[in-house]
C-alpha positions as CSV (number, residue, x, y, z in Angstrom):
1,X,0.0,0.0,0.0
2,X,1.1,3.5,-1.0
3,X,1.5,6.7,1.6
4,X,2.0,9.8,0.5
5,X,2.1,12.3,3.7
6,X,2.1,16.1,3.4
7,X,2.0,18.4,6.1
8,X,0.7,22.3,5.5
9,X,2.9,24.3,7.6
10,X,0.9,26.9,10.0
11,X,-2.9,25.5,9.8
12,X,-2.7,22.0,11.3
13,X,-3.5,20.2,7.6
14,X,-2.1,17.2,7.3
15,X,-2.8,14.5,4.4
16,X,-1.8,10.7,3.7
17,X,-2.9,9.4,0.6
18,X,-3.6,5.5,0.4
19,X,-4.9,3.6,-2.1
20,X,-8.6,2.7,-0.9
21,X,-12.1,3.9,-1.8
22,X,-13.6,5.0,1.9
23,X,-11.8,8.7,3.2
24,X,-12.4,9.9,6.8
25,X,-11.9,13.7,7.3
26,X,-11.2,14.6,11.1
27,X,-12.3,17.6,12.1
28,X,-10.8,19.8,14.8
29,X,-13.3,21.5,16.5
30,X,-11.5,22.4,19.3
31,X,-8.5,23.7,17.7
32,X,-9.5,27.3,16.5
33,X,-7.4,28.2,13.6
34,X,-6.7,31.9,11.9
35,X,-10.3,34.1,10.0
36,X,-10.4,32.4,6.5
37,X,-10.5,36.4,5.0
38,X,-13.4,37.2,2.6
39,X,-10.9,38.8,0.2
40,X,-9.8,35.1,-0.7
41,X,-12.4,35.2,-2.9
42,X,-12.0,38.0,-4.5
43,X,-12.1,38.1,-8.5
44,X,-10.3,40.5,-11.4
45,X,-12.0,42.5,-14.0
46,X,-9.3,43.5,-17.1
47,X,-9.3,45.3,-20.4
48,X,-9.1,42.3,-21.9
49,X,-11.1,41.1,-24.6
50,X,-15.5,41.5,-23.5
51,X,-14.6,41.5,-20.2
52,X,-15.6,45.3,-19.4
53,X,-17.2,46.1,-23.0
54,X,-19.9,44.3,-23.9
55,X,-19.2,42.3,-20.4
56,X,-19.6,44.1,-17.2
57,X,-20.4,48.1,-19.2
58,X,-22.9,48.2,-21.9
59,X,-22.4,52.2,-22.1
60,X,-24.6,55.3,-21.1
61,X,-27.1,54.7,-24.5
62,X,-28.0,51.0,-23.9
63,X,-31.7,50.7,-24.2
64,X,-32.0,46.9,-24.7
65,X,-30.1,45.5,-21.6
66,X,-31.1,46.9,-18.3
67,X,-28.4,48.8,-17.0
68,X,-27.4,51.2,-14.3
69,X,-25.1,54.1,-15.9
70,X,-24.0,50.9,-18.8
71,X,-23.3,48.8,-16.0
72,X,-25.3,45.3,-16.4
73,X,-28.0,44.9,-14.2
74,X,-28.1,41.2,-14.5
75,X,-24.1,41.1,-13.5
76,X,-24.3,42.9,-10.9
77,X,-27.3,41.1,-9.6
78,X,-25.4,37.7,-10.0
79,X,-21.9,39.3,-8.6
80,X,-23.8,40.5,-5.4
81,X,-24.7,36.8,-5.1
82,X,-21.6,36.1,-4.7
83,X,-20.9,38.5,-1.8
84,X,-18.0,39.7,-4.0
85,X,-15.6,41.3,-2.0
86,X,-12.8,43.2,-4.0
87,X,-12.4,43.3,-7.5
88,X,-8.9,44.0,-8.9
89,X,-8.7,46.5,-12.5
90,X,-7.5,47.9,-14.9
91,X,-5.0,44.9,-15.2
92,X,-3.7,42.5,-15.7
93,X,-0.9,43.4,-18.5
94,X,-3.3,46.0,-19.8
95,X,-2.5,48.0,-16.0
96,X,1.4,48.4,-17.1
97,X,0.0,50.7,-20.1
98,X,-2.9,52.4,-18.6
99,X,-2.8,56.1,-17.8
100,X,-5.6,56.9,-15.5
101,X,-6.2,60.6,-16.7
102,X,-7.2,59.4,-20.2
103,X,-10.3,58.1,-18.5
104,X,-11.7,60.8,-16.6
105,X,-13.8,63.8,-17.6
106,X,-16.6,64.2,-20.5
107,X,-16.2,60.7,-22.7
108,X,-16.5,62.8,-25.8
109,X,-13.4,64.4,-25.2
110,X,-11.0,61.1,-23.4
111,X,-8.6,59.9,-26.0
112,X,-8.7,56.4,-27.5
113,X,-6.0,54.1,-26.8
114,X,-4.9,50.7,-28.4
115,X,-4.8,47.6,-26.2
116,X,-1.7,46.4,-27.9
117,X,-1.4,43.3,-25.2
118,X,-5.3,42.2,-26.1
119,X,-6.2,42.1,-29.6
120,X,-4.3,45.0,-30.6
121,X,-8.6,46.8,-30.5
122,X,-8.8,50.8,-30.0
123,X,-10.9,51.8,-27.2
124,X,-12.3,55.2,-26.4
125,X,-11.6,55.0,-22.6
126,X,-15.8,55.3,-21.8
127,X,-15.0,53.0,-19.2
128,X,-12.6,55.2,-16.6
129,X,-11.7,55.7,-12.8
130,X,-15.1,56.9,-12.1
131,X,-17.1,54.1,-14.0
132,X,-15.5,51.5,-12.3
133,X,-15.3,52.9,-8.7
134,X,-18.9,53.9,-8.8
135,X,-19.6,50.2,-10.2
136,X,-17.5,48.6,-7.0
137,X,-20.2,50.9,-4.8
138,X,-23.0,49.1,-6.9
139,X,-21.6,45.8,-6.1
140,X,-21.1,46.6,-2.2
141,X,-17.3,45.5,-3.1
142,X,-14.0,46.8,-2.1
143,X,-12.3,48.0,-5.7
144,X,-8.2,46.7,-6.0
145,X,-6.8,49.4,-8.2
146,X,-3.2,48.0,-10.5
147,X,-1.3,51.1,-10.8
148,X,1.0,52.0,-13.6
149,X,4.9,51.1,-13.3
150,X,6.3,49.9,-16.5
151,X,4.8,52.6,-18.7
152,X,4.3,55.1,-16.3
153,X,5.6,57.4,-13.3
154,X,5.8,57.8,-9.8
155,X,4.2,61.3,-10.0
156,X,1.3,59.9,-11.9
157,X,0.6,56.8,-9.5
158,X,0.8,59.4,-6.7
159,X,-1.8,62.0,-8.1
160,X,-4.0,59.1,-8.9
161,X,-4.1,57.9,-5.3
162,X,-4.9,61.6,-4.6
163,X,-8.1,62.3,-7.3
164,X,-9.8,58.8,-5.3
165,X,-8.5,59.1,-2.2
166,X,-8.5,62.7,-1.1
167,X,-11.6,64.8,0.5
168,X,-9.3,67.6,1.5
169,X,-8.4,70.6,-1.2
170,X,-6.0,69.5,-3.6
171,X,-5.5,69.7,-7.9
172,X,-6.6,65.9,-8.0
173,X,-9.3,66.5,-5.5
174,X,-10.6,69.5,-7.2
175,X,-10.1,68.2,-10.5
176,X,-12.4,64.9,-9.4
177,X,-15.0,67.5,-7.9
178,X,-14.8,69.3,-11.3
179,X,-15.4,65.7,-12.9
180,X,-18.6,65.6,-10.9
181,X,-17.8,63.4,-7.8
182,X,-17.2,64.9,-4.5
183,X,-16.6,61.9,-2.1
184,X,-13.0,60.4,-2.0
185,X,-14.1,56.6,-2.9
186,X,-11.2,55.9,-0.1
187,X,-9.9,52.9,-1.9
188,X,-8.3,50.6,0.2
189,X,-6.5,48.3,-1.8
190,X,-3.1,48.8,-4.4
191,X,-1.2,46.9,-6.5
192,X,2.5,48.5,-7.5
193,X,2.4,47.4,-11.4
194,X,1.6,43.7,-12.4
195,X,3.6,41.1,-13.7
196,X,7.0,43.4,-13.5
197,X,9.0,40.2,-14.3
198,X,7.1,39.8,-17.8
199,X,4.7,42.1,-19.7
200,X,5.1,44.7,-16.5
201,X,8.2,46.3,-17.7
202,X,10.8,42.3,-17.8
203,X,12.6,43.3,-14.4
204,X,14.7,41.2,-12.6
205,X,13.4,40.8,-8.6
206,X,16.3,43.5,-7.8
207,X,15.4,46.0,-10.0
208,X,11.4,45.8,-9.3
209,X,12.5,45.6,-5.3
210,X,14.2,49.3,-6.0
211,X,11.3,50.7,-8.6
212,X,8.8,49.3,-5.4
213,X,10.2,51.4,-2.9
214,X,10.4,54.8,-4.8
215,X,6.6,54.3,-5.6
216,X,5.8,53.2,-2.2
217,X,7.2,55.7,-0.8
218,X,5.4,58.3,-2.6
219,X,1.8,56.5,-2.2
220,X,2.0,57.1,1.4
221,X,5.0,58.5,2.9
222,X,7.4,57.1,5.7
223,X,5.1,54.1,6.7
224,X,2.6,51.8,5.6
225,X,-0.5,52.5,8.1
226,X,-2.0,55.1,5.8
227,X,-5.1,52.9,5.5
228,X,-4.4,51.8,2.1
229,X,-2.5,48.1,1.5
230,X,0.3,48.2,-0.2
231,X,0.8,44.9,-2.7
232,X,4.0,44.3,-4.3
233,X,4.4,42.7,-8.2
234,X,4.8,38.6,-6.9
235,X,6.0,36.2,-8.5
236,X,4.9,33.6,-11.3
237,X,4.3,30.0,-9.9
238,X,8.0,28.9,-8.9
239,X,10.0,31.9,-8.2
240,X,10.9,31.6,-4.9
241,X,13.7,33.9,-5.4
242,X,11.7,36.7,-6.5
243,X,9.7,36.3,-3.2
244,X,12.9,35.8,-1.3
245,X,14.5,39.2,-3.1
246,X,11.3,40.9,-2.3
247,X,11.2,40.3,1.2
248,X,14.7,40.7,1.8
249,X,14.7,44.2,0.0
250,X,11.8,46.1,0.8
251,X,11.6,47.2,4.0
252,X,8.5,45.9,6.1
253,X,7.3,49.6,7.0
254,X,7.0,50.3,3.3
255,X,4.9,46.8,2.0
256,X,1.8,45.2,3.1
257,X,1.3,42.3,0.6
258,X,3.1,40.6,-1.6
259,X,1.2,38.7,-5.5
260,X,1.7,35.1,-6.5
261,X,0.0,34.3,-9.8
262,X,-0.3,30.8,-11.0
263,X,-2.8,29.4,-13.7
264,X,-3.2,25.9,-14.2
265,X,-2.3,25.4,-18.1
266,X,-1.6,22.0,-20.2
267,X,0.9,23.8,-21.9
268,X,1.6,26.8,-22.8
269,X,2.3,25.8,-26.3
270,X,-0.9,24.1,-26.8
271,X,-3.7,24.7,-24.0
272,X,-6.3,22.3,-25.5
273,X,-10.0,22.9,-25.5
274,X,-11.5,24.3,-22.9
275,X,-14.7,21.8,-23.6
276,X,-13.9,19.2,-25.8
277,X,-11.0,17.6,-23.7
278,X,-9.8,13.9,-22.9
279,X,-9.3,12.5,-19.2
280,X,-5.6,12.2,-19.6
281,X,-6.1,16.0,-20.5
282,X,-8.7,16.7,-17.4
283,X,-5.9,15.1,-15.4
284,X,-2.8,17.2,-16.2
285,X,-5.1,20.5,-15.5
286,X,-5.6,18.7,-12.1
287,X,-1.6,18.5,-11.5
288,X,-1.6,22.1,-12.5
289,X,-4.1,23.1,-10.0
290,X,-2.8,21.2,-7.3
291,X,0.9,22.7,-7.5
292,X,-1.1,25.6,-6.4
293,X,-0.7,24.0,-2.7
294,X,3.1,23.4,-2.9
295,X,3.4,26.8,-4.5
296,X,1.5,28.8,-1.3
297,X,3.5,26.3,1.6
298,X,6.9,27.5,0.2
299,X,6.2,31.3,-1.0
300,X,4.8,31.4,3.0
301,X,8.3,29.2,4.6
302,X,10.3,32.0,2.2
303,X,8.3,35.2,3.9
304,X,8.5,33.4,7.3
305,X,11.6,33.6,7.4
306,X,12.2,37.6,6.9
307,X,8.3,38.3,8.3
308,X,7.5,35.7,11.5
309,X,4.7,38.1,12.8
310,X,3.1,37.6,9.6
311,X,2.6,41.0,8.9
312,X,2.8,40.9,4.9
313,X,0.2,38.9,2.8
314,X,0.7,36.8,0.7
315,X,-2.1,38.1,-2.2
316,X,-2.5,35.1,-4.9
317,X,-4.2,37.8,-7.4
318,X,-4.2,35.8,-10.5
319,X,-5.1,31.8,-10.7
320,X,-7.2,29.5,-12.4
321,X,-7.5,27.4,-15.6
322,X,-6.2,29.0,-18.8
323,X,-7.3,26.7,-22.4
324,X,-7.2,27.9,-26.4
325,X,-9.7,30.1,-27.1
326,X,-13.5,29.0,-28.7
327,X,-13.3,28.5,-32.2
328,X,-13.8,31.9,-34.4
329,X,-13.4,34.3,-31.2
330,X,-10.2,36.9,-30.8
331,X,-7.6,34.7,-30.0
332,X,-6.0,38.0,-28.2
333,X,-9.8,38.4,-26.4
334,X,-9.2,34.7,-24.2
335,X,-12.9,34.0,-24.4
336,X,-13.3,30.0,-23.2
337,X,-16.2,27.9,-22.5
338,X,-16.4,27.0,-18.5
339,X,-17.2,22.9,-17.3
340,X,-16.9,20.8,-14.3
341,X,-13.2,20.8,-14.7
342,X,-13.1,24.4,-13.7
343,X,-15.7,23.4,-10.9
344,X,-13.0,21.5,-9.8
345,X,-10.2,23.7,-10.1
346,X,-11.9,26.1,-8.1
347,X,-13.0,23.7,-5.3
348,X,-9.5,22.4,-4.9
349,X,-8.1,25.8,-5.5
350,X,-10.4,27.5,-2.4
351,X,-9.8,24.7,-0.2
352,X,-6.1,25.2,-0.2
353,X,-6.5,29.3,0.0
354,X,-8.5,28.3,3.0
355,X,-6.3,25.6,4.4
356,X,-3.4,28.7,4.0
357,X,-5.5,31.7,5.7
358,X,-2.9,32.0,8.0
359,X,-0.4,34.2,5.4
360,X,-3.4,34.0,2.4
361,X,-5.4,36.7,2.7
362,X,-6.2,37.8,-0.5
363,X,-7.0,36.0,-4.0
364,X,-8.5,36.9,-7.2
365,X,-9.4,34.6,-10.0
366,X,-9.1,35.5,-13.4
367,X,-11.4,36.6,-14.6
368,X,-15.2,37.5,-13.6
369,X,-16.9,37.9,-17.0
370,X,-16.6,36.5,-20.3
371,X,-12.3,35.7,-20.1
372,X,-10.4,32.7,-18.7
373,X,-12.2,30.9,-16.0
374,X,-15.3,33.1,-15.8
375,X,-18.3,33.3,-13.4
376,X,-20.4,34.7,-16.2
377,X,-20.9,34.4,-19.8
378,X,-22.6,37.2,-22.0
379,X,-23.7,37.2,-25.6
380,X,-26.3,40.0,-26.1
381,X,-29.1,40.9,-23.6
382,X,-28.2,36.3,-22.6
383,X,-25.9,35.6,-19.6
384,X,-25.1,32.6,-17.8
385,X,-23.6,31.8,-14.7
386,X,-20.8,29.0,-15.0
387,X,-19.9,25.6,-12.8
388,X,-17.2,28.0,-11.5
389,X,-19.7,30.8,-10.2
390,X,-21.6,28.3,-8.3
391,X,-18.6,27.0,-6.7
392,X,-17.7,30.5,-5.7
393,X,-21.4,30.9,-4.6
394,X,-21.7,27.6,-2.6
395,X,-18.2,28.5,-0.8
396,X,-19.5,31.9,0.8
397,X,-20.0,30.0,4.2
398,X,-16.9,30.0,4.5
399,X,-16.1,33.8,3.8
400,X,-14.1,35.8,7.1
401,X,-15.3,32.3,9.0
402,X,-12.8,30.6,11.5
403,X,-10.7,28.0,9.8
404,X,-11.6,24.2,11.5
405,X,-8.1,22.2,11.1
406,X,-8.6,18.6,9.6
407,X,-7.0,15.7,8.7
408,X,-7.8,13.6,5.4
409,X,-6.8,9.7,5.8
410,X,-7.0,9.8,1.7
411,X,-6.7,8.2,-1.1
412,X,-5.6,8.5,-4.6
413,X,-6.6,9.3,-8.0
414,X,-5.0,7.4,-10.5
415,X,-4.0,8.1,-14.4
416,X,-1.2,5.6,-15.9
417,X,2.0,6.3,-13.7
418,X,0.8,9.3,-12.0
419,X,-1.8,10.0,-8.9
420,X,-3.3,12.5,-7.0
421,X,-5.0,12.8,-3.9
422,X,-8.1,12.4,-4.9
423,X,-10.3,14.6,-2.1
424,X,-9.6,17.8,-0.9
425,X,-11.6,19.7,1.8
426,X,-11.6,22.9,4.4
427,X,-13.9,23.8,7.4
428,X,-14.9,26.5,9.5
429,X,-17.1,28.2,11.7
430,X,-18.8,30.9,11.3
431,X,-19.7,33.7,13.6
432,X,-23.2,32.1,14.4
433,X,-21.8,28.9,15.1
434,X,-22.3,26.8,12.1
435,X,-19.5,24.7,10.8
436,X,-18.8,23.9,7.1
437,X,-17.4,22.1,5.6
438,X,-16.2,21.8,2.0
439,X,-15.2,18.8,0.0
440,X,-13.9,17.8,-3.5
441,X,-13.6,14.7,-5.5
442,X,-11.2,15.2,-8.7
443,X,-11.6,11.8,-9.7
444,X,-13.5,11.9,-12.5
445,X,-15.0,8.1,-12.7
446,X,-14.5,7.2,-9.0
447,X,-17.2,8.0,-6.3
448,X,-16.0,7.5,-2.2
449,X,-17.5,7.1,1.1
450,X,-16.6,9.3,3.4
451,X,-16.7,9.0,6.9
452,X,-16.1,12.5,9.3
453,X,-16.6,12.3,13.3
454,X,-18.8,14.2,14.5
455,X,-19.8,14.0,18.2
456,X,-23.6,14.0,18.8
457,X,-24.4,15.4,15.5
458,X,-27.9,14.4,14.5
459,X,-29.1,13.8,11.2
460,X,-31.8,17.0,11.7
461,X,-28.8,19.4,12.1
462,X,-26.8,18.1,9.0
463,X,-27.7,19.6,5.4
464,X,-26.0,20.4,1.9
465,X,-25.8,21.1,-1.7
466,X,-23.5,18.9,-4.0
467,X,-22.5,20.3,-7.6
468,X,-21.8,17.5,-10.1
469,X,-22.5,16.2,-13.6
470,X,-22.9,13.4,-16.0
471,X,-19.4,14.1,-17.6
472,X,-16.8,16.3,-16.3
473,X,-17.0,18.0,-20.0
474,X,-20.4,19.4,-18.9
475,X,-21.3,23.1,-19.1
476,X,-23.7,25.5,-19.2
477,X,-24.8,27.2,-22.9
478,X,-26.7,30.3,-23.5
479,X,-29.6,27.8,-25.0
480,X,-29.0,25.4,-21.9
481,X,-28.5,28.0,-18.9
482,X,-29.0,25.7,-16.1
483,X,-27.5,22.3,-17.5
484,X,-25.2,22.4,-14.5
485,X,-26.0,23.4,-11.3
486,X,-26.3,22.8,-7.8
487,X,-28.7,20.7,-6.0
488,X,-29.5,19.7,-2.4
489,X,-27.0,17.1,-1.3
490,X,-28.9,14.2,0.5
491,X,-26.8,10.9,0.0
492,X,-25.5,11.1,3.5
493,X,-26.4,9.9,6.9
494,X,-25.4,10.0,10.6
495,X,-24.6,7.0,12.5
496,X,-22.9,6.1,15.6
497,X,-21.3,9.5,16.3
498,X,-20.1,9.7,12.4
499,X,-21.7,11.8,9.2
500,X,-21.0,9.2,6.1
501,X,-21.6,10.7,2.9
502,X,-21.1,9.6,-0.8
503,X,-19.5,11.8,-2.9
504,X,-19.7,11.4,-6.9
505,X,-17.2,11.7,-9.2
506,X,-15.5,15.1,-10.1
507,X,-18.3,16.6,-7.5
508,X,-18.3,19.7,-5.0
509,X,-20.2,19.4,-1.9
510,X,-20.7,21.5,0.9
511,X,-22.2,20.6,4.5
512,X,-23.7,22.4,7.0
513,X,-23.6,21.6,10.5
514,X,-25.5,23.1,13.2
């Protein structure tokens, strides 16, 4: 018999992975580990393709799809579903050539601009600082705004952070008043350029760590309690040393977060289809997603080392699953179908941002509408919501809860030479007393019993929803809406002090416990 045992560092997750069909989970419940934040599940809104135009903003003249101020109804409807709790813009690559003032004031007179990373399309900049920020109040969400550092300057990041953030009298603060707002929006949350290793500018880590503290310096003076979070440019997947060069060169006074983005691709080279894919296929995007765990234990052993207290975040703002784009789209516009595979991506994906809260206190998937791994789909006045959106949707319970520790006594799912474990899962207790917990079967073929101890638990105080499909190719269509979705779970029972429950293949269940 195979063992496989893994240990997450900081959150008192530990799994063995055996080769048998019945798992038990043990729960902790007296062990109360860190607040699993709400900003975990955050999500990213770019220039990118129909992700804000003909996405999220319809524009001011829409008369056919109900909007408020070109802002989809519907979306924002579905978003506030979701409890969304920050939402990251302009980029994304596209951040690295945005300058803010070209999207301010009357829209007749805002210049157009060419998104030469997306599709190389001319825009006319309808959709600005006060679009989006006003949108953010619509949605009850806290906005994450991606400043400009490889195109533009320190001057310009600093005068942006004063037109939003400023109530006092000031040229950017006058000049938003003149614009017609007069409340600061008091955003919260900034990111210091995107991707500076690649499309933000190809820095090495030393270089960034120097261009990171002459802009933090000028967002908020000598320290970091200003009441905004500062989030450093993170790595991609692997580069520990970036993190390490980061955290060894930026003073702690001057940084409050720092990115990790990760997506789990075939190949770069050749991505496959996002819905007409094979199980040996389904199975690589699996070992894709689940580096995502190795990836957060040692970017959190590198910042433990400089940052014990745990002061800085680490802020995963881009991940998810990343295939060719549908046949006759923009290949530059990243537009892909969304099916149980991304259900499960996002499952395993949240369980280990949960399992992590301890240092993870911030994610964002990429993206929310109509690119990559999407919540919603447009086309016209149609939208759908996607496996992935009810995943999101089902995992709110567990949204600025407190983290339950567990144990999985797995086992493994198996393709040719290679396995996995085959269930992950995540608890927690909320502030009413309710425990969750969360649990997902990759295997796409294999169902499993499993068992979790629960001490004098009655069948009465147990419910659930399960999402789960005939195929793990299954998806929602604009003619088919509701092919997949969730349903009430009931293929469980409690017996002799234990909750046993069945769970299907490639399925994502969630339990409630009162």
């Amino acid at each position: 018999m195979r063992r496989i045992g893994l240990i997450i560092a900081g959150c008192g997750l530990s799994l063995a992975v055996f080769a048998q069909k019945e798992v038990s989970i043990k729960i902790d419940t007296e062990s109360k580990g860190p607040v699993i934040s709400k900003h975990i599940y955050g999500h990213f809104a770019e220039h990118l393709g129909r992700c804000i135009y003909d996405g999220f903003y319809v524009g001011d003249n829409e008369t056919k799809i109900p909007n408020t101020d070109g802002v989809r109804n519907d979306i924002v409807a579905a978003l506030k579903e979701l409890q969304i709790p920050n939402l990251r813009w302009p980029g994304g690559c596209f951040a690295d050539t945005y300058h803010w003032k070209d999207g301010i004031g009357p829209k007749e007179e805002r210049p157009t601009i060419v998104n030469r990373w997306w599709g190389d399309v001319t825009e006319d900049n309808s959709f600005g600082t006060h679009e989006f920020l006003n949108m953010c109040e619509l949605l009850g969400t806290a906005p994450y705004l991606s400043g400009n550092v490889g195109s533009g300057t320190v001057q310009e990041f600093a005068d942006w952070m004063q037109y939003v953030n400023n109530d006092g009298v000031s040229p950017m603060s006058d000049l938003r008043r003149e614009n017609g707002r007069e409340d600061a929006w008091n955003v919260k949350y900034w990111g210091v350029g995107n991707e500076a290793w690649g499309c933000g500018g190809n820095m090495t880590a030393d270089y960034y760590a120097n261009v990171y503290r002459q802009y933090a310096t000028y967002m908020g003076g000598w320290t970091s309690n200003e009441g905004i979070q500062k989030i450093a440019s993170g790595a991609s997947s692997g580069d520990y040393d970036w993190t390490e060069t980061l955290m060894k060169k930026i003073p702690a006074r001057l940084i409050d977060g720092i990115a990790l983005h990760h997506y789990s691709v075939i190949d770069w080279d050749n991505k496959g289809s996002a819905s007409e894919f094979s199980e040996e296929q389904y199975f690589i995007t699996m070992q894709r997603a689940y580096e995502m765990e190795e990836l957060v234990t040692k970017h959190i052993e590198v910042m433990d080392k400089y940052d014990p207290e745990g002061k800085i975040d680490l802020v995963v703002d881009e991940w998810g699953g990343w295939y060719d784009v549908e046949e006759g789209t923009n290949p530059g516009f990243l537009f892909q179908q969304n099916t149980m595979r991304d259900a499960m991506i996002a499952g395993m994906t949240l369980n280990i941002f949960n399992n992590h809260a301890n240092r993870v206190k911030m994610a964002n998937l990429a993206q929310a509408v109509n690119v990559l791994q999407a919540v919603i789909l447009t086309d016209e006045e149609k939208m759908i919501l996607t496996p992935t959106y009810h995943v999101m949707r089902m995992y709110t319970v567990h949204h600025d809860a407190t983290l339950m520790p567990l144990e999985i006594n797995n086992t493994s799912y198996v393709k040719g030479d290679a396995e996995l474990p085959a269930i992950s899962a995540s608890a927690s207790e909320d502030l009413d007393g309710k425990k969750h917990l969360s649990i997902v079967n990759i295997d796409a073929s294999q169902s499993y019993k499993i068992r979790v101890p629960f001490s004098g638990v009655k069948k009465s105080q147990v419910s659930g929803e399960v999402l789960a499909s005939g195929k793990i190719q299954d998806h929602n269509t604009f003619e088919k809406p509701s092919h997949v979705a969730p349903v009430e779970f009931k293929d469980f029972k409690v017996k002799e002090g234990n909750v046993e429950l069945t769970l299907p293949p490639a399925s994502v269940v969630v339990l409630e416990i009162q």
